[in-house]
Structures are given as structure tokens and as C-alpha cells.
C-alpha positions, 0 to 999 in steps of 0.5 A, a space after each residue: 253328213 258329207 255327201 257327193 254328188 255324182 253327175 253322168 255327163 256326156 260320158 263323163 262322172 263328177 263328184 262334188 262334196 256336199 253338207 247334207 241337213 237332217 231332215 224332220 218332219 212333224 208328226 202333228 202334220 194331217 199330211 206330211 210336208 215333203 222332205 225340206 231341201 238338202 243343204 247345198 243340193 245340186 240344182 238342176 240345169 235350165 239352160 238351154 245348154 244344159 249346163 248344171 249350176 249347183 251351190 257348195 259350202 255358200 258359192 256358185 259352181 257350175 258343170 259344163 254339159 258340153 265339155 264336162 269342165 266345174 268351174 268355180 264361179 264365186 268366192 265368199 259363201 254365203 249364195 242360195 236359190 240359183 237361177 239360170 238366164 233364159 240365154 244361160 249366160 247369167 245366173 240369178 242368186 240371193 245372197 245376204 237378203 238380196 238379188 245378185 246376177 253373175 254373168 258368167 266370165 264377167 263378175 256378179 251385180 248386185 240387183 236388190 238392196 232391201 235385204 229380205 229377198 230371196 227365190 229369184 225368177 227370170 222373165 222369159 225375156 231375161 230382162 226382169 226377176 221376180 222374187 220373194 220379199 220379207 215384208 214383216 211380221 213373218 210374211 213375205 211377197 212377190 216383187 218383180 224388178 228390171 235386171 238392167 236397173 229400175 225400181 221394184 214392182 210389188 206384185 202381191 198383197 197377201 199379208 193383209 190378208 194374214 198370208 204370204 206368197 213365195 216360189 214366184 215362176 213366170 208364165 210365158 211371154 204374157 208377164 204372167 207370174 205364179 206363186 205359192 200362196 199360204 196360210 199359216 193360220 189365222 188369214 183369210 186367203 185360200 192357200 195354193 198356187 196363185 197366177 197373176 200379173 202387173 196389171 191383174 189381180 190374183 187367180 187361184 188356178 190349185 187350190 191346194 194347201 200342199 202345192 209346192 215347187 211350180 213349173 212350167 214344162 219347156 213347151 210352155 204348155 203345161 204347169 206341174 208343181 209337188 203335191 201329195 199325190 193319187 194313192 194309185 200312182 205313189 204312196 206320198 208326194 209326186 208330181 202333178 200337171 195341169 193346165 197353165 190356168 189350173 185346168 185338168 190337175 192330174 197325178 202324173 205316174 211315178 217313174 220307177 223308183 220314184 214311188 215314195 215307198 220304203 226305200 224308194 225315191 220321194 219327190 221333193 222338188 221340180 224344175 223345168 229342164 231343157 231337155 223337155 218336160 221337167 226335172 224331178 228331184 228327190 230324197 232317200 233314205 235306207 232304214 238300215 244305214 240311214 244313208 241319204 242319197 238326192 236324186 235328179 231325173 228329167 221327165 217327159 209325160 206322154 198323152 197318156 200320162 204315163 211318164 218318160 224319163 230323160 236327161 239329166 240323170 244325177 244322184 247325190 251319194 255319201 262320199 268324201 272327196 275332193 273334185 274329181 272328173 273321169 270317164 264313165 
């Protein structure tokens, strides 16, 4: 399926081709897993400029919040799993089974050279990455390597214990690190998401099998991540926060439409936005034309847990086409 994604960007409408997979789920499952992600989405701005890196066909474009300018930065397909820099001048990417950084206008340098890495993370200095290695027998671990040059640091030792880690994210300035940790079957571990450092060993602050896709808010204060969500709130997967230690889980409101109902927006993913909050990305379907369409809306939750929506605002539409740019 070729699809679009149609951006709102300061008075301005972009419109990117994009593969959409089919997506499946196993019926066997006690609780379904969230939609798996659609090929080459677009993902959701964290840079504090708010500009949007986004993968088509395997390379790096990027949308200029400011000017409203896509700009192609990379040739040869083949790039994942974009990560802006805490300054937005570089973005992280794998490729091939390794890390790669490209500083915007000057080239891309390869970091990795072990193959099997993917999901890199920047430190909230931007001088380190964390990131998911392959480390046999179908588990992978966290690793942590300095941008500049310098050896990796192999963070987790989830394996001999039957289990893997992934989705690495930083916590603050403290060189904390958390991961989903999971249990295929078979190991020893409890399965959630898991916060740890260099020089400490591994804390389960969400002991729940089903978390995915951790975040800490822009105010450093507050992680949310994917989970099946309170019946009251929606009916599948939604958003939860808690504490940055795991403390005071809760289900934060759906905003509307983003209910999981028939015909309403499921979420699939999170991510932190600079605009406050968080970034919301999720999947709909139409049972009549199976038409598929991902969304992304940032949002903001208010003491009460009610939850305030906020840039960026963008769905991905089925629609053939080229680049084009024009006024809203």
C-alpha cells in the first residue's frame, strides 16, 4: 500500500509517499500486542526546534518546522530508528546493523562496527548513545558508546537469564538508562521496563510484560510508555505515566479519537516532543475500505490526568504523489 503523510506545519501541508506493511496479529495472544510499526512511518519530532526526521524507501529525510523546507539527507537506503541529538544538529540512525550519526549539512560517520545494533538513544548530553545489540541465540542487549570515538559499554546481562533487552531511553543527567526487558519464554527474569546505569544494577520500576515504547516527558519529570490501558479510559493499548522510578502508574485519558474503538485511533508508540509532554503515534484502519491511516498528536497531561493535545498534529493518508508543499 502507497500512503502519505500529510504534515500541518506552520500554515503549510507536506505530503510524503510512504510503503505501508499489513499488519497481523496472533489470535493466540492473552492480550493482543499493539499494531506492529508501519513501514517508513514518519517519526515524530525531538528536537527542541521541532524540526521532523522521517524515513522513506531506507533514507533520511527531514521537514523544517521553521521554514517548511523537506530536505533529503541521505542516499542509499537501507536507515532505520531516527534519533535527533539533544542540540538537533545530528541525528542517530542504524543502518546495516550498525550506528551511524549524521550531522546535518556535513555528512553521516559511522559509530558502530559490530553489526547487530539497532534503536539508538542519545544521552541527554549528546555525547554518548545507548542502543540495542544482537548478542546470540535470538537475545539482544544494551550498550552504551561515546559519539565522538571510545569502546562500547555493555550495560545488560539479560540473556543468562533466558531474556533480552531493547528500546533503550536515558533518564535525565544521572546516566540512567531504561529498557524494555522481555521474556520469550522459558527465562528466569520478570519481564517490563527496567532502569539501570553503568555503575548499578538493574531496577524493574513496570513490571508489566506488555510495556513498550518508554519515554521520559520534556520536563524530565514523568515516564510514560504503551500498555493495555484502564477499561475506563480505552478499550486496548494507551498511554500510561508514572514516576520516573515507576511510582503512581496510572492510564492517562484518551484524547478523542484516540479511544482504540472501532474506527478510532489506537495508539502504538510514544515519543517525547519538544513542544511538552509527549507524541502519541497510532493506527486506523476503516472496516469498510481497510484504508490505513497513522496518526501523530502531541500531549500534555494535566494534574488531573486529563490530557491536553498539542503540536505536532500530522496523519499518514493513502495517497499517491510525489513531494509537494502548499499553504494550509
Amino acid at each position: 500500500m502507497v500512503c502519505t503523510v500529510r504534515l500541518a506545519v506552520a500554515g503549510w501541508v507536506m505530503s510524503v509517499p510512504l510503503l505501508l506493511a499489513a499488519v497481523s496479529v496472533p489470535a493466540s495472544a492473552a492480550v493482543p500486542p499493539p499494531p506492529a510499526a508501519l513501514t517508513n512511518a514518519v517519526r515524530a519530532p525531538d528536537s527542541h526546534r521541532g524540526d521532523v526526521a522521517f524515513i522513506e524507501s531506507g533514507d533520511l529525510y527531514l521537514l523544517s518546522h521553521s521554514t517548511a523546507v523537506v530536505r533529503r539527507l541521505t542516499w542509499g537506503a537501507g536507515r532505520n530508528d531516527p534519533a535527533f541529538s539533544p542540540s538537533g544538529g545530528q541525528i542517530a540512525y542504524d543502518r546495516a546493523g550498525d550506528i551511524w550519526v549524521l550531522t546535518i549539512g556535513a555528512g553521516s560517520r559511522q559509530v558502530t562496527h559490530s553489526g547487530g545494533a539497532s534503536q539508538p538513544a542519545w544521552s541527554p548530553d549528546g555525547r554518548t548513545l545507548a542502543y540495542t545489540q544482537v548478542v546470540g541465540a535470538g537475545h539482544s542487549e544494551i550498550f552504551q558508546i561515546p559519539v565522538a570515538a571510545g569502546a562500547a559499554v555493555r550495560l545488560t546481562w539479560t540473556a543468562s537469564s533466558g531474556c533480552s533487552g531493547s528500546q533503550p531511553i536515558w533518564q535525565g543527567s544521572g546516566g540512567w538508562v531504561d529498557y524494555v526487558r522481555t521474556n520469550p519464554g522459558g527465562g528466569s527474569c520478570t519481564p517490563g521496563i527496567v532502569r539501570r546505569s553503568a555503575s548499578s544494577t538493574g531496577q524493574l520500576i513496570v513490571p508489566d510484560r506488555y510495556a513498550s515504547d518508554p519515554v521520559v516527558t520534556t520536563d524530565g519529570r514523568h515516564l510514560v510508555y504503551v500498555a493495555p490501558c484502564d477499561p475506563s479510559v480505552c478499550l486496548s493499548y494507551g498511554v500510561w505515566s508514572a514516576t520516573l522510578t515507576g511510582g503512581g502508574r496510572h492510564s492517562t485519558a484518551a484524547l478523542g479519537g484516540w479511544s482504540c474503538g472501532e474506527g478510532d485511533l489506537c495508539v502504538q508508540a510514544v515519543s517525547s516532543s519538544p513542544f511538552g509532554g509527549w507524541t502519541q503515534e497510532g493506527t486506523w484502519s476503516d472496516p469498510d475500505t481497510g484504508q490505513v491511516m497513522t496518526c501523530f498528536q502531541g500531549a500534555v497531561e494535566n494534574p488531573d490526568h486529563s490530557v491536553t493535545a498539542t503540536a505536532p498534529s500530522a496523519c499518514v493518508h493513502e495517497l499517491v504523489g510525489a513531494f509537494t508543499v502548499r499553504p494550509n
